[in-house]
VEXDREN-2710 file (C-alpha; in Angstrom, 1 decimal):
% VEXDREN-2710
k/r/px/py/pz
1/UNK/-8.8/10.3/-13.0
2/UNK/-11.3/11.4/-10.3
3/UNK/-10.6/14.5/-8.1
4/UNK/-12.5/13.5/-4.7
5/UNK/-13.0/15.7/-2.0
6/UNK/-15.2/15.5/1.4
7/UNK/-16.6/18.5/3.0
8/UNK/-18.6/19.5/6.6
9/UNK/-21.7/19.4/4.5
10/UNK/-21.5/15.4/4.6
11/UNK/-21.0/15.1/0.7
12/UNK/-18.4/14.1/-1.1
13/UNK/-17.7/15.0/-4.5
14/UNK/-16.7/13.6/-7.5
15/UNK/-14.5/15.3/-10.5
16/UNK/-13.3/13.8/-13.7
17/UNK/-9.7/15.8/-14.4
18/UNK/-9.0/16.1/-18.3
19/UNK/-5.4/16.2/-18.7
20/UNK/-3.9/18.1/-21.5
21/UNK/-2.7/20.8/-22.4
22/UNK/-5.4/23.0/-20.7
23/UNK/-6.4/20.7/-17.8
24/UNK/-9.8/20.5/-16.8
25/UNK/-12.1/19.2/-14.1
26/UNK/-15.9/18.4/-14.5
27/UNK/-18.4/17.5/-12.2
28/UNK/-18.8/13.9/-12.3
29/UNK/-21.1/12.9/-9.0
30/UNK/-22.3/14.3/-5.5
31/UNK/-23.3/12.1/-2.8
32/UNK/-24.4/12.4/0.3
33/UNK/-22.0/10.0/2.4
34/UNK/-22.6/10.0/6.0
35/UNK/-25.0/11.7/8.1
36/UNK/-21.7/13.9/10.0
37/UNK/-19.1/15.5/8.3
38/UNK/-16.4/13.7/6.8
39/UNK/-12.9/13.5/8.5
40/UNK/-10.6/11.4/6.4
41/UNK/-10.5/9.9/2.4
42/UNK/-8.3/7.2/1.0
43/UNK/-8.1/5.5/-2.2
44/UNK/-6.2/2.1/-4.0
45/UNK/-6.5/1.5/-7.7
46/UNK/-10.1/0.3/-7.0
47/UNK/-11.4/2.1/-3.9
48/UNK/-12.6/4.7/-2.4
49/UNK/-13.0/5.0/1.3
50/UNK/-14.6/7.7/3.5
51/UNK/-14.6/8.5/7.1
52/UNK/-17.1/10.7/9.4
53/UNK/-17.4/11.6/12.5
54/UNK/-20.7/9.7/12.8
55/UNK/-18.2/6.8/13.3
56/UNK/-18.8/4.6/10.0
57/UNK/-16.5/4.0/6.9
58/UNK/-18.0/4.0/3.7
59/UNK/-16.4/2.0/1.0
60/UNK/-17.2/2.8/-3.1
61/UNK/-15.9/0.7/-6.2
62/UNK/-14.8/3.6/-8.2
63/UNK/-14.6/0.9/-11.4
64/UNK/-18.5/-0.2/-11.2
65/UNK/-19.7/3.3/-9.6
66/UNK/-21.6/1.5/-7.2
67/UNK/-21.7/2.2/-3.0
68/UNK/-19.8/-1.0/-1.9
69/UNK/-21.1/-1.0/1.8
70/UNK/-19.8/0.1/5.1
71/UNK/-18.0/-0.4/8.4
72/UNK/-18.8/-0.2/11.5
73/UNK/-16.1/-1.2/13.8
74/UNK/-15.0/2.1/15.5
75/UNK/-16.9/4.0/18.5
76/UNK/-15.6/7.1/17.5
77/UNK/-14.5/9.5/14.6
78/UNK/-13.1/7.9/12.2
79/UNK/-9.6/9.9/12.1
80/UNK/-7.5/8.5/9.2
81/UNK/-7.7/6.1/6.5
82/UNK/-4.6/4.8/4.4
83/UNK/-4.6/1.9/2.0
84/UNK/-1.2/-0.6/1.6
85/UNK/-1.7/-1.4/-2.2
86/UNK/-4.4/-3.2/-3.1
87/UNK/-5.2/-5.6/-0.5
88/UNK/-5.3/-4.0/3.0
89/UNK/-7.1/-0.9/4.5
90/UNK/-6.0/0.4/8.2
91/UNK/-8.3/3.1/9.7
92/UNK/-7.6/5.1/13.3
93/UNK/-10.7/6.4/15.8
94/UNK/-11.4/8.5/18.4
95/UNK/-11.7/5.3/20.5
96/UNK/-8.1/4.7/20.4
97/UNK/-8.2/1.8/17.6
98/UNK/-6.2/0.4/15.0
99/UNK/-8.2/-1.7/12.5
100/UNK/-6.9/-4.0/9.9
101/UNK/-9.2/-4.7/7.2
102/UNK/-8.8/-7.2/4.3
103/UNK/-10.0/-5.6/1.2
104/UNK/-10.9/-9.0/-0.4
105/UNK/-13.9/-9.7/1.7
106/UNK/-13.5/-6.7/4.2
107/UNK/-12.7/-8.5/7.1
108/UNK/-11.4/-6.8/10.5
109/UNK/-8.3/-9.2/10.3
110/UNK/-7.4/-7.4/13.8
111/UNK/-8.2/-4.7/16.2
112/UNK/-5.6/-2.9/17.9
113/UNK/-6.1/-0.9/20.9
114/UNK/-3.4/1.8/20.1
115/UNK/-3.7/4.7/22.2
116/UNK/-5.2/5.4/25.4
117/UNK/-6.7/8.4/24.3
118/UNK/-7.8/9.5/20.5
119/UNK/-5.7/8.2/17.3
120/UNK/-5.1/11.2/15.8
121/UNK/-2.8/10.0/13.0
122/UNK/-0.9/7.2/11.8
123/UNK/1.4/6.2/8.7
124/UNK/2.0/2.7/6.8
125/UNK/6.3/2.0/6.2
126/UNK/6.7/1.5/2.4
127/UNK/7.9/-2.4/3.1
128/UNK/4.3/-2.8/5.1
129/UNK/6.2/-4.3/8.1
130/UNK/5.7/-1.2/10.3
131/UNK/3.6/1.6/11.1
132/UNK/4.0/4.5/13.2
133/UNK/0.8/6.5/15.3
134/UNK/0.1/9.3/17.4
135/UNK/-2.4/9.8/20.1
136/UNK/-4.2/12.3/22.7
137/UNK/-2.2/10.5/25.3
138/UNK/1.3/11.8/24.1
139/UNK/3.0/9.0/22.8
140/UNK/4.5/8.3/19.4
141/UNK/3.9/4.4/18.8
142/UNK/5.5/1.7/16.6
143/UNK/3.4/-1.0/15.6
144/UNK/4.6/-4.7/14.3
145/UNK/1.8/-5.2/11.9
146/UNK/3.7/-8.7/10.7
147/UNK/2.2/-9.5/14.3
148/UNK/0.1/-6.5/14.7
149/UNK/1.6/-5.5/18.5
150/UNK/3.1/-2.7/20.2
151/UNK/7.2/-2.7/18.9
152/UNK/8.3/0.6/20.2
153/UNK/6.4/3.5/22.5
154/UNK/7.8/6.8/22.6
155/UNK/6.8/9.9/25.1
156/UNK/6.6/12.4/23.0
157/UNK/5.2/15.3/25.9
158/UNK/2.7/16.8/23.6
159/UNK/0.2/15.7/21.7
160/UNK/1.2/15.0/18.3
161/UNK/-1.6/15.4/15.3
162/UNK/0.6/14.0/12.7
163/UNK/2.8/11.3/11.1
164/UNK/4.2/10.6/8.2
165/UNK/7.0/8.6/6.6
166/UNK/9.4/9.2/3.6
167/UNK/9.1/7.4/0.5
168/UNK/12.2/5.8/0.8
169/UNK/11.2/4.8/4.9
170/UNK/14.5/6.0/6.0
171/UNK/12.6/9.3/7.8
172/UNK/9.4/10.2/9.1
173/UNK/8.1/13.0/11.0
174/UNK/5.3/14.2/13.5
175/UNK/3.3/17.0/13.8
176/UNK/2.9/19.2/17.3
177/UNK/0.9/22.4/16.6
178/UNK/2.7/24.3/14.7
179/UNK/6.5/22.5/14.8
180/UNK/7.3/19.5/12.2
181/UNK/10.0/17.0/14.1
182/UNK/12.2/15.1/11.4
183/UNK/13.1/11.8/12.8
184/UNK/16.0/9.5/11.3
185/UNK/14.7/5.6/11.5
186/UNK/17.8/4.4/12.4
187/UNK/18.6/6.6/15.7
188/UNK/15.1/7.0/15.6
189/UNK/15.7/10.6/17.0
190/UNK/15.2/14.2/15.9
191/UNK/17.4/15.1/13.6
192/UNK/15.9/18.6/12.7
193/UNK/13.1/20.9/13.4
194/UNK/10.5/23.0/11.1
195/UNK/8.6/25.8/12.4
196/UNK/5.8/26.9/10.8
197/UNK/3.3/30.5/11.8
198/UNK/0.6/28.8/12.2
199/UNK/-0.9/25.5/13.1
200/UNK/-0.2/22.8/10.4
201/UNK/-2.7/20.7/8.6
202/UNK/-1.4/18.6/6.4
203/UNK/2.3/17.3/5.3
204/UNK/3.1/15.5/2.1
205/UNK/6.7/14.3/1.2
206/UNK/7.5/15.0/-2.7
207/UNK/10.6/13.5/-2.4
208/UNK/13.0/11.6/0.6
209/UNK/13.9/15.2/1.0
210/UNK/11.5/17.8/0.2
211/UNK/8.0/18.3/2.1
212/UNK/5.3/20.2/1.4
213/UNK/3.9/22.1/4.0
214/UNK/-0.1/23.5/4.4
215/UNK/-2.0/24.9/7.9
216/UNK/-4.4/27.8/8.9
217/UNK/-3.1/30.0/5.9
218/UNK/-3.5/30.5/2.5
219/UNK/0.1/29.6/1.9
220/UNK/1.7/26.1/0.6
221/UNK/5.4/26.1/1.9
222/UNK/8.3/23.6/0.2
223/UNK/11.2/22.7/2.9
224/UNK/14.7/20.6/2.6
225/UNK/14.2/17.9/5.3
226/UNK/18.2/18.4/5.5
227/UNK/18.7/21.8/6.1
228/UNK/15.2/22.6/7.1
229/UNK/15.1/25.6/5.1
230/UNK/12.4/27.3/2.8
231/UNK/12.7/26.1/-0.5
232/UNK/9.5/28.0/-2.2
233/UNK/6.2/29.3/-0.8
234/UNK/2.9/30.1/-2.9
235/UNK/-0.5/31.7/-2.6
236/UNK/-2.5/28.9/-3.4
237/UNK/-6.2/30.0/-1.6
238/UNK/-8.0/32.6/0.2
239/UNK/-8.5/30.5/3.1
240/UNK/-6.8/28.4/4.9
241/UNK/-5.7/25.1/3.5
242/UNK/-7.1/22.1/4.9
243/UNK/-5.1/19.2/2.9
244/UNK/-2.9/19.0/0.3
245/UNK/-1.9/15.5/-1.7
246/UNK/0.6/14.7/-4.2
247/UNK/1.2/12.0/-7.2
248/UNK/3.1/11.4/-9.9
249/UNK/1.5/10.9/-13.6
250/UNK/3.8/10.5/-16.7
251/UNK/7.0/12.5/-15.2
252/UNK/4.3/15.3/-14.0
253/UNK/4.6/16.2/-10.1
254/UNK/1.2/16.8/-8.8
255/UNK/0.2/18.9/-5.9
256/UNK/-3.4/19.1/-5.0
257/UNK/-4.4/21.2/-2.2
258/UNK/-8.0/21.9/-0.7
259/UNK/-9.3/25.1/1.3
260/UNK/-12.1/26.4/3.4
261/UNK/-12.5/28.6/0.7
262/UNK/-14.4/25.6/-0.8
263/UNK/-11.7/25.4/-4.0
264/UNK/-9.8/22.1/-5.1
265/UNK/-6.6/22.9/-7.2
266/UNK/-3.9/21.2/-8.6
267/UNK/-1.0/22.6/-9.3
268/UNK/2.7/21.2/-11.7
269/UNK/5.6/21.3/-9.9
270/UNK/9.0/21.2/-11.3
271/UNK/11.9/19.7/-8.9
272/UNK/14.4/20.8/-10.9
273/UNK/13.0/24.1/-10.7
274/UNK/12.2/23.6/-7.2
275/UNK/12.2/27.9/-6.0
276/UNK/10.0/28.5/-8.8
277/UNK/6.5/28.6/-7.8
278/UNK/4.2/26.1/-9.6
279/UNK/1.6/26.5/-11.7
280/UNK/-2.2/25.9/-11.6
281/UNK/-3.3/23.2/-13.9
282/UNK/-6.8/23.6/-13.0
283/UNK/-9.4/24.2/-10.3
284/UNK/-12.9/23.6/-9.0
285/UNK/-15.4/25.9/-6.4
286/UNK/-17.3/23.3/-4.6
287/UNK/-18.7/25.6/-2.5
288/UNK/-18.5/23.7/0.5
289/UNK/-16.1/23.7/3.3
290/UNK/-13.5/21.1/2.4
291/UNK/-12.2/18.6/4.7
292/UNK/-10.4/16.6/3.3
293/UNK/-9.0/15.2/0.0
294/UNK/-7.9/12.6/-2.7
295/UNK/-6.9/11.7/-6.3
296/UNK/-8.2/8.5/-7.8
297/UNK/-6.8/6.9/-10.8
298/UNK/-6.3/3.6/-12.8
299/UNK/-3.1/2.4/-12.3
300/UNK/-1.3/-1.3/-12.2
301/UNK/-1.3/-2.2/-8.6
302/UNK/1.8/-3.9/-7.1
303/UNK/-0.6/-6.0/-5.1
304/UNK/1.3/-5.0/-2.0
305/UNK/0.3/-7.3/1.0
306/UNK/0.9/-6.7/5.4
307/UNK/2.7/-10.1/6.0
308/UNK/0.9/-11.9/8.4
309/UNK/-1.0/-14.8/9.7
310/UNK/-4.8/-13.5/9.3
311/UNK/-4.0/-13.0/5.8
312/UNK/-3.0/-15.9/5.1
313/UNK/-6.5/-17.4/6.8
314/UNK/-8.6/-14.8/5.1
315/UNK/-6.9/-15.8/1.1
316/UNK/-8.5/-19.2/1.6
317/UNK/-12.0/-17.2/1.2
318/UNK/-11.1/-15.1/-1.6
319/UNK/-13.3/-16.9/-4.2
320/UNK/-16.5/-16.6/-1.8
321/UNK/-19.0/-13.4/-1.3
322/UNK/-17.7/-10.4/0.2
323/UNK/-19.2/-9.9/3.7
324/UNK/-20.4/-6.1/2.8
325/UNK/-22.5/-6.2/0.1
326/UNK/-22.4/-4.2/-3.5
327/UNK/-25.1/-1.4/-3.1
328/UNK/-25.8/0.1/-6.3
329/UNK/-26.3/4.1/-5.3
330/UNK/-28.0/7.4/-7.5
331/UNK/-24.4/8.6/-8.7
332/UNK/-26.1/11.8/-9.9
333/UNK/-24.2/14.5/-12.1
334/UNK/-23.1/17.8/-9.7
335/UNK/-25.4/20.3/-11.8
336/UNK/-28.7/17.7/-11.6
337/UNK/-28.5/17.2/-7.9
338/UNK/-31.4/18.8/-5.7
339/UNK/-32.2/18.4/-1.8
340/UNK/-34.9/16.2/-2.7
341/UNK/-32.1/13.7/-4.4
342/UNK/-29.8/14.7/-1.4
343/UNK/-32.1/13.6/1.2
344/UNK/-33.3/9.9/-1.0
345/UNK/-30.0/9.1/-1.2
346/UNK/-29.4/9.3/2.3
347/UNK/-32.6/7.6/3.6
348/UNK/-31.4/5.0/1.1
349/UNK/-27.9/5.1/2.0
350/UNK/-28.6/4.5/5.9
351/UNK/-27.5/1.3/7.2
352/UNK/-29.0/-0.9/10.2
353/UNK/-25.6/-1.2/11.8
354/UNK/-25.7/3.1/12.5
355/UNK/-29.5/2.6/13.8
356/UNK/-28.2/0.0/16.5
357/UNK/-25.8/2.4/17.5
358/UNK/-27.7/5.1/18.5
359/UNK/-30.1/2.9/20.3
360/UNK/-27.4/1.5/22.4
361/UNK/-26.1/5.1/22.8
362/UNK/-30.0/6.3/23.8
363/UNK/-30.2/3.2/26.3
364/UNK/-26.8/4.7/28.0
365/UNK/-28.2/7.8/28.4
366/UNK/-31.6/5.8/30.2
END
């Protein structure tokens, strides 16, 4: 299990969690990712995928520890990143686009232009069918991605920097500043309201009816979707919290959160005992300010697939290369790194496909 977290620094790090009785987390690798700090992290049971404000995706196969290649299909910061099991990868830009990728040969399988403005977030439905984004340009989209087209747009009067669905896909909700919305799929209107102090940074559904809360605080905050009340609240930094994430390993319910403060922690929580507050299994200083967040682990995938007909085109090429090449990378040990290693792996690390773009940017500016 790998505890992964990206920071403004451009790095992201690398810890292997020992689970046991006394948890623990050790510094497993540093690397210097992008050359802008990083926005968004997602992971399958192979991958690991970064995104940056200096517009690229970076992609690392967490089984052969080796830098897998990168993206470059956005004009923009890359603003979210979620996998659908194992075989496709959609990310959201500044530029206002949807990609589909094909995690078998990394293919764009189809570019979407979503939004008018920014994509600021967006959220896969558990049967892969749909998806649901928000935008700069105050809309709340549904997307067909069996035929990857607009299926439903929604003015939402604000802009929304959140979505998220439910396990189950029967709810989802958006984020406005500092207000959570709960939508019901089948009405597909509000069917209850959260207010939070502050701004919100991050929501994370534990169950089809409780979601953890996080924003500019040091607070984690547990509601009922139902009756929208306060379920439990916890200290869990000094700073705010920038992201929290949650899995389930061997009946354990996981909550991981990350904080300006630079800490990673990850805490047990018992549903049963769902007022209680949890307990800290174990914890990490980085000391870097955290961005984002994600837990990596072995697990059998279900080999869940989008239904639709570039797929179908692009499994005819499974057997051949993959267009992004492996790139074997210096996946050096937290306490061994320097700047000197810092700054080779990045001169190493920098692709041709980021060189062209700041030529064609420096050509606009001519």
């Amino acid at each position: 299990m790998e505890l992964l977290g990206g920071c403004y620094e451009q790095v992201l790090f690398g810890f292997a969690i020992q689970p046991g009785e006394n948890w623990s987390a050790l510094p497993d690798f540093t690397h210097h990712a992008h050359t802008a700090s990083l926005s968004a992290v997602a992971v399958n049971d192979r991958y690991v995928v970064t995104g940056s404000k200096d517009e690229t995706i970076q992609i690392y196969d967490m089984k052969k520890k080796v830098e897998h290649g990168a993206l470059m299909q956005h004009d923009g910061t890359v603003t979210c990143l979620e996998f659908y099991g194992s075989s496709h990868l959609l990310s959201g830009a500044e530029d206002g686009l949807i990609c589909i990728w094909n995690t078998k040969r990394w293919e764009c399988l189809k570019s979407i232009k979503a939004h008018k403005g920014h994509v600021t977030s967006f959220s896969i439905h558990p049967s892969g069918k749909l998806a649901l984004s928000v935008g700069t340009d105050k809309t709340l989209r549904t997307w067909n991605l069996v035929e990857g087209r607009s299926a439903f747009i929604k003015n939402i009067k604000q802009n929304a920097h959140l979505v998220k669905w439910s396990p189950s896909g029967e709810v989802y909700v958006v984020v406005i500043a500092n207000k959570v919305d709960i939508y019901n799929l089948e009405t597909a209107s509000i069917s209850g309201t959260i207010v939070a102090e502050k701004r919100i940074s991050s929501v994370k559904f534990l169950t089809d009816s409780i979601l953890a809360i996080a924003g500019d605080e040091d607070f984690v905050r547990l509601f009922d979707c139902e009756s929208q009340k306060c379920l439990c609240e916890f200290k869990a930094h000094e700073k705010r919290v920038k992201e929290i994430y949650t899995f389930e390993m061997e009946g354990l319910h996981i909550l991981v959160t990350a904080s300006s403060d630079g800490y990673l922690k990850m805490w047990s929580l018992d549903l049963e005992k769902i007022n209680n507050s949890p307990s800290l299994l174990c914890e990490v200083n980085t000391k870097a300010r955290l961005t984002c967040l994600a837990v990596w682990h072995k697990r059998d995938s279900e080999a869940k697939k989008i239904p639709n007909e570039a797929t179908t085109s692009s499994q005819a090429h499974e057997e051949e290369q993959p267009l992004i090449k492996k790139k074997k990378i210096g996946w050096a040990e937290c306490d061994k790194s320097s700047e000197g290693d810092v700054q080779e792996t990045l001169k190493k690390g920098k692709s041709a496909g980021v060189q062209q773009k700041k030529k064609k940017i420096m050509q606009k500016l001519k």
